[in-house]
N, C-alpha and C positions, 0 to 999 in steps of 0.2 A: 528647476524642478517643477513638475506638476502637480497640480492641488490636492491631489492624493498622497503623494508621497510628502508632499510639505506638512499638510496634515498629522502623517505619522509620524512624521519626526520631531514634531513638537509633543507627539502625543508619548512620541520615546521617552522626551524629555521630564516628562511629569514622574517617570516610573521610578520606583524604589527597584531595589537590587533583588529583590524576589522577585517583583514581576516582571523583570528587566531578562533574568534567568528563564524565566517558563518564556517570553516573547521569543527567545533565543532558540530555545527548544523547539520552539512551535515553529519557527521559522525554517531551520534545519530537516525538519519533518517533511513538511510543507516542499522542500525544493528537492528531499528525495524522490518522494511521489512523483515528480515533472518527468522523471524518464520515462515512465509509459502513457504520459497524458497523452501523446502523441497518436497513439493505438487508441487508446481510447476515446482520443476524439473523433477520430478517423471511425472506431468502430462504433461507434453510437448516432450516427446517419445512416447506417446499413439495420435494416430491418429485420436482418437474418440475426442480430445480436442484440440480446436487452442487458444493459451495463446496471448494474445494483446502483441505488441512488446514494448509498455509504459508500461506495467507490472499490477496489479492489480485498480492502483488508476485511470484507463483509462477512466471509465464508467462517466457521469456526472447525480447525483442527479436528481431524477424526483419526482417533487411533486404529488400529486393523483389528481384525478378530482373529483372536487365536482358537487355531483348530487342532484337529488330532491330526496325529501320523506325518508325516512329511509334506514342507512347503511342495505346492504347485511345480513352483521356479527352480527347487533343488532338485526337485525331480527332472525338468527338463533337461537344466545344466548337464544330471547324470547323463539321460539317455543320449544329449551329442554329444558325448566324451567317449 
């Protein structure tokens, strides 16, 4: 092993089961995020894209605004029918 990982594993070693659990957690997290590291590496040498420095989950949920009369979409839907 390398001194990194020797490191962590004795640092594992120290943990209580609570924080053994959140390492767990965080770990699991951690290796979801790796599927688009890939893009995201790739696209953060390309100057046409500035990557948020909190990483993808930066953005905060935006609900829609509800209007009067009829969706846009419903509308379409009708008229190619």
């Amino acid at each position: 092993m390398n001194t990194i990982k020797e490191s962590l594993y004795s640092t594992i070693k120290t943990l209580d089961d609570e924080e053994a659990r959140q390492l767990l957690e965080f770990t699991l997290r951690l290796r979801k995020r790796t599927a688009a590291s890939t893009t995201m590496k790739r696209l953060a040498n390309d100057p046409t894209f500035k990557i948020p420095e909190g990483g993808m989950n930066t953005l905060e949920a935006v609900l829609p605004i509800k209007g009067k009369g009829i969706a846009a979409s419903k509308l379409l839907v009708r008229d190619r029918r």
